[in-house]
C-alpha positions as CSV (number, residue, x, y, z in Angstrom):
1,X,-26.1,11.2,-38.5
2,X,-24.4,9.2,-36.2
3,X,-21.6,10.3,-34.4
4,X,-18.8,7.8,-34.0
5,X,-16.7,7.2,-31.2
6,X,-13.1,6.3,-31.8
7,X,-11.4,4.0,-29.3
8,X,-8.3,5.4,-28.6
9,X,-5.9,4.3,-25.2
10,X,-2.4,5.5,-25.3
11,X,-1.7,6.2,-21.6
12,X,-3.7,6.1,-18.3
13,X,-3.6,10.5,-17.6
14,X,-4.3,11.6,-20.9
15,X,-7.3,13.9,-21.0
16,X,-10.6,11.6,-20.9
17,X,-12.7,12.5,-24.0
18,X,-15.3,9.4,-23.7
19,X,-15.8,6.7,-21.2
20,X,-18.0,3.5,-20.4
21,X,-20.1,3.2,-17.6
22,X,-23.0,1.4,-15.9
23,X,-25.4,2.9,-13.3
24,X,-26.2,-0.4,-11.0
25,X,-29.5,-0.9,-11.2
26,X,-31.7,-4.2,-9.8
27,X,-28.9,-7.1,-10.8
28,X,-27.3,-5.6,-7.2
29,X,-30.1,-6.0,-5.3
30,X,-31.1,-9.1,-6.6
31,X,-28.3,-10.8,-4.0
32,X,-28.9,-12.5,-1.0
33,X,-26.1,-13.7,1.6
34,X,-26.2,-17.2,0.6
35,X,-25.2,-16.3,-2.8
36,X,-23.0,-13.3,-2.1
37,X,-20.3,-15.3,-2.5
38,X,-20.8,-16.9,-5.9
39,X,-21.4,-13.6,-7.0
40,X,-18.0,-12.8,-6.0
41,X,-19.0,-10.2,-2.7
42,X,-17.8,-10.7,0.5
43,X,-21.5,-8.9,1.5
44,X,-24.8,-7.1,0.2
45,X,-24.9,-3.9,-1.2
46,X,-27.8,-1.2,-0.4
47,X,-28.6,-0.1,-3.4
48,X,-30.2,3.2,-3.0
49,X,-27.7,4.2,-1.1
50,X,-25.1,3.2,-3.7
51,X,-26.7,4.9,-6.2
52,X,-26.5,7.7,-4.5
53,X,-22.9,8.1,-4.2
54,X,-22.8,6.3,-8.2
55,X,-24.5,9.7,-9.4
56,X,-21.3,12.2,-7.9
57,X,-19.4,9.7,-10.2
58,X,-21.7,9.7,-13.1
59,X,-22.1,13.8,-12.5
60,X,-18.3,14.3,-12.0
61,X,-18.1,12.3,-15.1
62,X,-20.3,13.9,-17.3
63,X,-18.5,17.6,-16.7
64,X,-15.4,16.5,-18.3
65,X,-16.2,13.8,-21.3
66,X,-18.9,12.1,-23.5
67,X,-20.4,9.6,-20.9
68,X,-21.8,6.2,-22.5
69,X,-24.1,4.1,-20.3
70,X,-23.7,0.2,-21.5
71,X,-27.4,-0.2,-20.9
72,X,-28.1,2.3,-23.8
73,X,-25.5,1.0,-26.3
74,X,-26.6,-2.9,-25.3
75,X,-30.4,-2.0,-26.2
76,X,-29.1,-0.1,-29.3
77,X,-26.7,-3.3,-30.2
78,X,-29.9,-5.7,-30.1
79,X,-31.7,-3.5,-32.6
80,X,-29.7,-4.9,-35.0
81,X,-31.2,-8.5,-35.7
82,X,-28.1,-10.3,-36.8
83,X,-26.1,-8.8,-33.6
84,X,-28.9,-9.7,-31.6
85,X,-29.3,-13.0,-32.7
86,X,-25.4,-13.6,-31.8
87,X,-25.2,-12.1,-28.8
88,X,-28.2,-14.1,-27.4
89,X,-26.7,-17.3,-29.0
90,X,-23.4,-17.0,-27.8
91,X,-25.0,-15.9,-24.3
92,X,-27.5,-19.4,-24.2
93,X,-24.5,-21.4,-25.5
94,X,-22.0,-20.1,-22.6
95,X,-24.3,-20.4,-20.2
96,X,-26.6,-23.7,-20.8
97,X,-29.8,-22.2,-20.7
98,X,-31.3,-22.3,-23.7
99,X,-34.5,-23.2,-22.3
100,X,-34.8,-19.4,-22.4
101,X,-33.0,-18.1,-25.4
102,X,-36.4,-18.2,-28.1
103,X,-37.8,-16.2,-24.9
104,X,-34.9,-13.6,-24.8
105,X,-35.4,-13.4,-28.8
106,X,-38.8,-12.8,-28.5
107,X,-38.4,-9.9,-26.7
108,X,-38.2,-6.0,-27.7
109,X,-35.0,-4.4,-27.0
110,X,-35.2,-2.3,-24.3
111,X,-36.5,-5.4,-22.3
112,X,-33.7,-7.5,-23.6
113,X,-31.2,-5.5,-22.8
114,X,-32.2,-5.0,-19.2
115,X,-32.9,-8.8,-18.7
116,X,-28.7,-9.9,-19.9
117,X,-28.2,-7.7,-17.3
118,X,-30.5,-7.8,-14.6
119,X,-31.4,-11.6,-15.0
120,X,-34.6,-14.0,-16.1
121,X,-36.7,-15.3,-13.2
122,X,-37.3,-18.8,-13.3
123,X,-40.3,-20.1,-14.2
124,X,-41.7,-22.9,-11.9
125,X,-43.5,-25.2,-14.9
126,X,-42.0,-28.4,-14.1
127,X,-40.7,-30.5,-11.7
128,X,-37.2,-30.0,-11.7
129,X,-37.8,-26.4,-11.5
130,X,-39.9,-26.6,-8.8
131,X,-37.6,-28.3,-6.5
132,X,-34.5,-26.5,-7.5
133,X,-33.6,-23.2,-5.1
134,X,-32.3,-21.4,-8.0
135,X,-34.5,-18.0,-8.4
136,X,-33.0,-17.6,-12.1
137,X,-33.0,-18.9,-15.1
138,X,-30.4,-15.9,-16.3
139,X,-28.0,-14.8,-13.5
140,X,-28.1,-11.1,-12.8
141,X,-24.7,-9.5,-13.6
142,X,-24.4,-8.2,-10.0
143,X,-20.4,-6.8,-11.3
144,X,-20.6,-5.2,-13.9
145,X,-20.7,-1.9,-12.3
146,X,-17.0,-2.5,-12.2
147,X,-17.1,-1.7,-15.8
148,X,-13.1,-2.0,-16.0
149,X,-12.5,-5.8,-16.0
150,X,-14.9,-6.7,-19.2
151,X,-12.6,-5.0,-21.7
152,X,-9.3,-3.0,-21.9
153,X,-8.7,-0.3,-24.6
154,X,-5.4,-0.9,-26.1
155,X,-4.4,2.1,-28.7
156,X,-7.1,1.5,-30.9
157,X,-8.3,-1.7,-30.2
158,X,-10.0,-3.6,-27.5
159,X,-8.5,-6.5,-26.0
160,X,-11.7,-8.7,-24.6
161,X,-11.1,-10.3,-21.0
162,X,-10.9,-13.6,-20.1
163,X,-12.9,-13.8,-16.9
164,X,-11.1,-15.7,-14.0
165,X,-15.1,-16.3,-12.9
166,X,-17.8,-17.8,-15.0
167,X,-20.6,-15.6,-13.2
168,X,-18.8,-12.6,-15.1
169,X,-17.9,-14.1,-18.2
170,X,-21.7,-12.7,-19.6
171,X,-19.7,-9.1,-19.1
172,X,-17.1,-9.6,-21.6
173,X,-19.5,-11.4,-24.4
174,X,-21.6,-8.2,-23.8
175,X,-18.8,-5.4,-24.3
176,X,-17.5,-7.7,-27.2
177,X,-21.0,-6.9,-29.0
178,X,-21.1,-3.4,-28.5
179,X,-17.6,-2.6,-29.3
180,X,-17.8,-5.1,-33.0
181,X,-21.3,-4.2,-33.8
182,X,-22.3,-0.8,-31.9
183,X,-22.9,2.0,-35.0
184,X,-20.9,4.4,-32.9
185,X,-18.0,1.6,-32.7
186,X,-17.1,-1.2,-34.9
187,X,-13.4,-1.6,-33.5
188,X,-11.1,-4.4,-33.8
189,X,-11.0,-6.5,-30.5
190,X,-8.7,-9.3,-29.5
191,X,-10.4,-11.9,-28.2
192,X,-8.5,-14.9,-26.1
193,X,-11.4,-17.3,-26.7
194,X,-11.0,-16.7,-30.8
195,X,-7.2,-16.2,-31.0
196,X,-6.0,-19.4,-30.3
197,X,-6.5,-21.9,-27.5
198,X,-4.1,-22.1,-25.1
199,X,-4.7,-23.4,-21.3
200,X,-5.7,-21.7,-18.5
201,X,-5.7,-18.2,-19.4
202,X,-7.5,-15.7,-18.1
203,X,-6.8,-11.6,-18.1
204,X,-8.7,-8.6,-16.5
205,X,-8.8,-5.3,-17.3
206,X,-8.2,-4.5,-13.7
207,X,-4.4,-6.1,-14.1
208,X,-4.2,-4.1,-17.1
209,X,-2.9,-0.4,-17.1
210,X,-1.9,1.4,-20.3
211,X,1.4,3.4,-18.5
212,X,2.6,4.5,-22.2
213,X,2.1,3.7,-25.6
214,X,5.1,1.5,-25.3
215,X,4.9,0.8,-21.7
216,X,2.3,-1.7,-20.5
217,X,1.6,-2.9,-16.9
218,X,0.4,-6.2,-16.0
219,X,-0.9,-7.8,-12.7
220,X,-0.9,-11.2,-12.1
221,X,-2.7,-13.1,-9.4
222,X,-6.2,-14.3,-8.8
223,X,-7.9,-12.8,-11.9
224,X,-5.0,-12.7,-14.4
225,X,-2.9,-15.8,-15.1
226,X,1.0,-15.8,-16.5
227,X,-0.5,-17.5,-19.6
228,X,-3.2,-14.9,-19.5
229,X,0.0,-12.0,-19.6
230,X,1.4,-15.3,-22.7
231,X,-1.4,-14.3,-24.6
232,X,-1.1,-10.6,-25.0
233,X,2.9,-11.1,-25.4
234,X,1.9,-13.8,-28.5
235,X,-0.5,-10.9,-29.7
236,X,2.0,-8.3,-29.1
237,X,4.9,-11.0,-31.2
238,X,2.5,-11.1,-34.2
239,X,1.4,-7.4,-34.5
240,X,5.4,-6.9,-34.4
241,X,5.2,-4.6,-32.1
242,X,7.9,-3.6,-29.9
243,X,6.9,-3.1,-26.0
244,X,7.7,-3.1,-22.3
245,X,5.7,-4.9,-20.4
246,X,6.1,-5.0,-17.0
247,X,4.6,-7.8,-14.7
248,X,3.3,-7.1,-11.3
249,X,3.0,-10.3,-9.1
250,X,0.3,-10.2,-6.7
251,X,-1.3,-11.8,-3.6
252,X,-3.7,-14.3,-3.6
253,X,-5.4,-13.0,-0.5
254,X,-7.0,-11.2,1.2
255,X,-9.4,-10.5,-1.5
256,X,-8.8,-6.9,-1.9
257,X,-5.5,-7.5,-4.1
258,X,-7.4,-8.7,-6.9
259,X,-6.0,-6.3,-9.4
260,X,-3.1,-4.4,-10.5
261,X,-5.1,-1.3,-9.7
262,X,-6.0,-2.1,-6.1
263,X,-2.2,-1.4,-5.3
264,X,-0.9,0.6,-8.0
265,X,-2.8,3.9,-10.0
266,X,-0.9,6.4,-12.2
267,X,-2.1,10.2,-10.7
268,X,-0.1,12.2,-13.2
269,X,3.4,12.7,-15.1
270,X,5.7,12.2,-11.7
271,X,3.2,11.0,-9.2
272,X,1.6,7.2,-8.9
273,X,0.0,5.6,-5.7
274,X,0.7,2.6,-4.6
275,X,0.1,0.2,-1.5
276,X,3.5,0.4,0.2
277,X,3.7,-3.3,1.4
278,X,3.0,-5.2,-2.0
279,X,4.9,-2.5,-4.3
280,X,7.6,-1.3,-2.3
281,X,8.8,-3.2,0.3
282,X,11.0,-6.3,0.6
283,X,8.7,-9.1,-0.9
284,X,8.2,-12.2,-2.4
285,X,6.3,-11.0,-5.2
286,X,8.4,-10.6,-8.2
287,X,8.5,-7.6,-10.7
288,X,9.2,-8.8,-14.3
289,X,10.5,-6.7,-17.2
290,X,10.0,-8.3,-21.0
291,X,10.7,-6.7,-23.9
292,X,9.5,-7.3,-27.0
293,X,11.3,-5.7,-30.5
294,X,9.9,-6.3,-34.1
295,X,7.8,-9.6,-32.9
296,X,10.6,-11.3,-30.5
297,X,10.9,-11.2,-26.9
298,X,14.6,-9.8,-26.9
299,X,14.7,-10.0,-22.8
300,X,13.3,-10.9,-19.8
301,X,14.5,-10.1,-16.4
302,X,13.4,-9.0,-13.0
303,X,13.2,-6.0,-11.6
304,X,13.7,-4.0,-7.8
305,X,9.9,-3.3,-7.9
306,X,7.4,-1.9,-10.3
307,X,8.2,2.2,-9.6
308,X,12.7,1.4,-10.1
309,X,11.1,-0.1,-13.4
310,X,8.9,2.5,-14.8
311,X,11.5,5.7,-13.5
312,X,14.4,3.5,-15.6
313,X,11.9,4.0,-18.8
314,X,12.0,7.9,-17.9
315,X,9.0,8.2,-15.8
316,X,10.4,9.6,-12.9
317,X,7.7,8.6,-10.9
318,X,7.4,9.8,-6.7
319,X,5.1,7.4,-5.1
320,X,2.2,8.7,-2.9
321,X,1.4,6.4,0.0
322,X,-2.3,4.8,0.4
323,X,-2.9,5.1,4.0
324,X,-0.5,7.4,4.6
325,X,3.1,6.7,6.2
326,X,2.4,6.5,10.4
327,X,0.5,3.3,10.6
328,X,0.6,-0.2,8.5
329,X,-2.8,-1.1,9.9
330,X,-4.6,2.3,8.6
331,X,-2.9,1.3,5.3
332,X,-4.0,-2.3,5.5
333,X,-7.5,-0.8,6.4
334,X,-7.9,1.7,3.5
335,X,-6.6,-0.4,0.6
336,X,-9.1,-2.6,1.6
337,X,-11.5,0.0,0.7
338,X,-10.2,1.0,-2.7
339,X,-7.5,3.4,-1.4
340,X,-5.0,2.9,-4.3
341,X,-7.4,2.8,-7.0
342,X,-7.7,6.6,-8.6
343,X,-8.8,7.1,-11.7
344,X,-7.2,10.4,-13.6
345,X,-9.7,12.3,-15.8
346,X,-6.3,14.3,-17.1
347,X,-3.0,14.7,-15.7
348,X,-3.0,15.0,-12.1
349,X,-6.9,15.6,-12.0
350,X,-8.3,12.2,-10.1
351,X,-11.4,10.5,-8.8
352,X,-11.1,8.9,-5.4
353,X,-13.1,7.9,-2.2
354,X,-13.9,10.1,0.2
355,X,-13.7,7.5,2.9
356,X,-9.8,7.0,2.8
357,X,-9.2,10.4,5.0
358,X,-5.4,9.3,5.4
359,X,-4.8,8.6,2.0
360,X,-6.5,12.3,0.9
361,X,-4.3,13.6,3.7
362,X,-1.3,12.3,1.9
363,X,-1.9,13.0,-1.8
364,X,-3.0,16.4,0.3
365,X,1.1,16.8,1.1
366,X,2.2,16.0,-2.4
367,X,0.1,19.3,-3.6
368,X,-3.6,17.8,-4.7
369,X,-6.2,19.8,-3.6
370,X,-9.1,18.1,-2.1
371,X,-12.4,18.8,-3.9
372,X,-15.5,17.0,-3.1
373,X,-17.8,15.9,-5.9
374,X,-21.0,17.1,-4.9
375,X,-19.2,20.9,-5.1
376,X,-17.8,19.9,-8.8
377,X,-21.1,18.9,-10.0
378,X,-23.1,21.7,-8.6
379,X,-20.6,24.3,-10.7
380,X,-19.1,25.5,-6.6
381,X,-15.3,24.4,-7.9
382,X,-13.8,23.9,-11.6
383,X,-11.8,21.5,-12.2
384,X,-9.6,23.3,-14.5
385,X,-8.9,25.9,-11.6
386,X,-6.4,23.2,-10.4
387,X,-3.1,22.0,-11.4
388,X,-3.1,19.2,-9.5
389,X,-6.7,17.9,-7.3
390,X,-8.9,14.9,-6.0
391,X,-12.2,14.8,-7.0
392,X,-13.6,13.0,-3.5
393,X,-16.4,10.9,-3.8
394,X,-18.9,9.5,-1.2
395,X,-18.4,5.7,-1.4
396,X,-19.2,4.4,1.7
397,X,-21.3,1.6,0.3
398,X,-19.9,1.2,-3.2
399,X,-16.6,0.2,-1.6
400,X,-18.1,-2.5,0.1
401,X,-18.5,-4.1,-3.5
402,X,-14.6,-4.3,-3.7
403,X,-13.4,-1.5,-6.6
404,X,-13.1,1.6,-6.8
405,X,-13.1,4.7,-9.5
406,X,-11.3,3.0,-11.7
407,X,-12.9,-0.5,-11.4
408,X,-16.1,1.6,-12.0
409,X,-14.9,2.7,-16.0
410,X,-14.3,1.9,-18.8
411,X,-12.3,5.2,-20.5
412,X,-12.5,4.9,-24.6
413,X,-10.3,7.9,-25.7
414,X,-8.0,10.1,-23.9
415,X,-6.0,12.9,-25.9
């Protein structure tokens, strides 16, 4: 019998039961440094030696919850013939190539499923195609390793991103078919593109962290727009729910401040990291408080920054420092690599990089113990020994892809 798993999202530290992920495979290797940039990289990733530092995540992982690969649950989706014939539609129709889409029908599902995802070569049989430079008919999805910006689990239902990119817009039509038509799933998702049309909006799950069930946290920037943040407040109006939702502006550059999470992670009850500079200190990027009651937004105003806000909601939140406190340039340097983006398998239990030594030493002074991955998975260290820890993973290349653990999953239920 199948077994189904509930979507369930009330807070970002609740005790991870089931989460998301993809192992990347060929679509990152299948890259070159003319086209690193459309792809949305700032350079190439080696991909054996990203995988190797993916498995202490994907081991780590597996110790504490029900790990789903999407490449399982996509070829599992496409076994279903009216899903199939969907997905591939609405894929051919997004992407104007459906020179190729009786090809992709025609195919079984295991080799379906890896071609949405690691591309369609083109075939050279005419002219046109001949000349062009274009290797692919079907882009690879060289992203969606960073398995957090396709979808965000809102209580129990799935709010479908908007993709601020069309070379990741594949992502989200993907997760959208898995979470309506998977067996194990068949959840309600909110979908910006089916709601109602309204311009230029575009929402990550990045920008999007889940602080309470009635405390909501919203980046916006490059990826997530203010109508983007319009859209789930218009949801949010007709559900008549009542919420806080609190708006974090961002920088538009460098490129590393593309989400919420690059600057600002929950670690437990009364601990959050954040990049000093963009949360903290005297800016000009604004903090807004709305609040929503019974389907009306009762009051919108700004606040001091985005920790005053949450610790005025009884969070009481102490900030941990990425980079530590000495030097701006060793904090510049290691948010750059993912420093502030942890991702909490319970309360106070998180998944970080190795790399950012400062940061560890900090989060090392507000009582987490350092654990390295490779120990957890090998059975050298329980978790569970520990009140409060960092589960330090080796991401020496993966970082170079811009996210960290929490780009890199998609949770599904926490208690």
């Amino acid at each position: 019998m199948s077994v189904k798993f509930s979507v369930d999202i009330r807070s970002e530290i609740g005790e991870l039961e089931s989460v998301i992920i993809h192992s990347p495979g060929a679509e990152v290797e299948n890259m070159t440094p003319e086209n690193a940039e459309r792809a949305l990289y700032s350079d190439i990733l080696n991909l054996k030696i990203g995988l190797a530092e993916y498995s202490q995540l994907h081991g780590v992982l597996s110790k504490v919850a029900k790990t789903l690969e999407v490449r399982d649950l996509l070829r599992e989706v496409v076994e279903i013939s009216t899903a199939r014939e969907e997905l591939v539609g609405n894929i051919c129709r997004n992407e104007s190539t459906g020179g190729i889409c009786e090809q992709l029908m025609e195919m079984n599902a295991q080799d379906l499923s890896t071609a949405l995802i690691e591309g369609v070569r083109m075939e050279k049989d005419n002219l046109t195609k001949f000349l062009s430079k274009g290797r692919y008919a079907l882009m690879p999805l060289h992203n969606f390793f960073f398995m957090r910006d396709s979808a965000v689990c809102l209580s129990n239902k799935v709010l479908i991103s908007k993709m601020a990119s069309v070379v990741r817009e594949r992502e989200s039509i993907i997760m959208e078919s898995i979470y309506r038509h998977h067996p194990d799933f068949g959840v309600e998702t909110i979908n910006p593109e089916r709601w109602q049309q309204l311009p230029n909006v575009t929402i990550e799950g990045g920008d999007v962290i889940v602080a309470r069930e009635d405390v909501l946290l919203v980046g916006t920037g490059a990826r997530t727009t203010s109508q983007g943040i319009d859209f789930l407040l218009e949801w949010y109006k007709k559900e008549k729910m009542s919420k806080h939702i609190l708006v974090q502006e961002l920088p538009y550059k460098p490129e590393s401040f593309i989400h919420l999470d690059m600057v600002f992670t929950l670690l437990d009850h009364d601990k959050c990291m954040v990049y000093e500079p963009v949360i903290l200190k005297p800016n000009k990027l604004q903090t807004v408080h709305i609040i929503v009651e019974h389907g009306k937004v009762v009051s919108i105003f700004n606040e001091e920054n985005l920790v005053s806000a949450l610790n005025k909601l009884g969070f009481d939140l102490e900030p941990v420092i990425c980079g530590g406190t000495a030097d701006a340039w060793t904090q510049e340097r290691e948010q750059w690599h993912s420093g502030a983006n942890f991702f909490a398998i319970a309360p106070g239990r998180v998944i970080g990089y190795a790399r950012n030594t400062y940061t560890l030493d900090e989060l090392s002074k507000h009582g987490f113990e350092i654990i390295k991955a490779k120990a957890v998975i090998k059975g050298q260290a329980e978790i569970t020994a520990f009140k409060r820890c960092v589960i330090a993973i080796e991401g020496s290349e993966l970082a170079r892809g811009g996210g960290g653990a929490r780009c890199m999953t998609m949770p599904v239920k926490r208690r």
